[in-house]
Every structure is written in C-alpha cells, then in structure tokens.
C-alpha positions in Angstrom: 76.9 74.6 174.7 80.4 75.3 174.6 82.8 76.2 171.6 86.4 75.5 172.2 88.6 77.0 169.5 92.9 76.1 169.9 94.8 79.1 168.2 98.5 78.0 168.5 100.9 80.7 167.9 104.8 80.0 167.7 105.4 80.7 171.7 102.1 80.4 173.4 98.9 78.0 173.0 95.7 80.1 174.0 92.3 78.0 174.0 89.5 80.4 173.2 86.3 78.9 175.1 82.7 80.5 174.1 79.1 79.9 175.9 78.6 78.3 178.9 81.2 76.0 181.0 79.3 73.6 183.0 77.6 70.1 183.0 78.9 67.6 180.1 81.3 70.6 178.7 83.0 70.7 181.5 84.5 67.5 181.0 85.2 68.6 176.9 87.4 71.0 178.3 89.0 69.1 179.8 89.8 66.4 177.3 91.1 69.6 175.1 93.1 70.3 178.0 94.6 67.1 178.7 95.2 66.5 174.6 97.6 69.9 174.3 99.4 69.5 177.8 100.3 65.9 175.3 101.6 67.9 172.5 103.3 71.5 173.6 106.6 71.7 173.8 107.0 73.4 177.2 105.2 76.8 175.5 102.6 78.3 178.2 99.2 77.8 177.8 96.6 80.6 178.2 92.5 79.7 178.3 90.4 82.6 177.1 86.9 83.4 179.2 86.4 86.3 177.7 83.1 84.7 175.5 81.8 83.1 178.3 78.7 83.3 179.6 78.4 81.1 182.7 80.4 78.9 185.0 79.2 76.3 187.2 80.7 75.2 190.4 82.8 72.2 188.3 83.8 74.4 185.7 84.7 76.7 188.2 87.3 74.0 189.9 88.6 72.4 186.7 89.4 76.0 186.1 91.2 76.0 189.4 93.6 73.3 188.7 94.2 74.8 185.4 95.8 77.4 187.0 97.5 75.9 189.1 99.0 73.8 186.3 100.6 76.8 184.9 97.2 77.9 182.9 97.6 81.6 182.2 93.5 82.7 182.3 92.5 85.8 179.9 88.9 87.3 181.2 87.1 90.3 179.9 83.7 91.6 181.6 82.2 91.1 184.6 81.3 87.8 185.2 84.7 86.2 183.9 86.9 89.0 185.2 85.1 88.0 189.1 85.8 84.3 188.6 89.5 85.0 187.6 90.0 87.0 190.3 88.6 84.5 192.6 90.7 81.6 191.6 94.2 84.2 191.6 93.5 85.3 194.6 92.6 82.6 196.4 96.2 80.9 194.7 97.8 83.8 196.2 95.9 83.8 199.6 97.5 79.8 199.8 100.5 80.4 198.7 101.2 83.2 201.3 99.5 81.9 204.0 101.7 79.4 203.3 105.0 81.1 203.4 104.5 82.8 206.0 103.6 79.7 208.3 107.2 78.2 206.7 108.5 82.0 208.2 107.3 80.7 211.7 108.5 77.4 211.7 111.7 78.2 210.4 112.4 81.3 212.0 
C-alpha cells in the first residue's frame, strides 16, 4: 500500500509518498504525477521518499523519469537515501559522459 499526500506551498509542490512503491501503486503515482504537472504553474516539484519502505524495479524507473522531468527527490534513511543516489548519479554519469564525447567531437 501506498499513501500519497500533495502539500502545495506557495513556490513549490512536494508529494509526500508513504509505504511501499511497487506493483498497482506504481501506476497511482503516476496518475498523481501526471494530474499536478496539469495544474502547476511552472513551480518545481519535489517527491518525498523519506516514508518509504520499498521500491521495486518499476517504481524505481518511474522514479527515474521523474527526475529527469525536473522532480526534485527528498530521501531520508538508508534504503531511500541509496535509491536517490542511484538515479542522481547515474543522471550525472549520462550527462557527463555525454559532454565530454560532445568535447571530442567538437574539439
């Protein structure tokens, strides 16, 4: 089960999720997550993990393009804090693995 609670402050939209993100949930977040992109007005969007207890491999990659939609991802503790890490990172990694192959072809 998953909770997903929407606090909307007057610069920022933060969507608190608690329990476990995987199987049907998964998608629920997503829905959320399509709704609000809908209705901000260009104010950044933050998903909190800090409350949750387990991520499957398709939470895990919707979780992915979040971020890489602009989602700003809060973790606190171990297991949230190691998946964060994993998806920044790994954004990083292909961004400058990128850049620097656009260093070699251009220069």
């Amino acid at each position: 089960m998953l909770k997903i609670t929407v606090h909307t402050e007057t610069d920022s939209t933060t969507l608190q999720l608690e329990g476990r993100l995987a199987g049907p949930w998964v998608e629920e977040l997503e829905r959320s997550w399509t709704s609000i992109v809908k209705e901000r007005d260009k104010q950044p969007l933050r998903v909190d993990l800090s409350s949750v207890t387990y991520v499957d491999q398709k939470g895990k990659n919707l979780l992915k393009r979040l971020h890489r939609e602009g989602a700003g991802l809060v973790a606190s503790g171990c297991l949230t804090t190691c998946i964060v890490e994993e998806i920044t990172k790994a954004g990083r990694a292909k961004l400058s693995h990128a850049s620097r192959m656009g260093k070699l072809k251009g220069g």
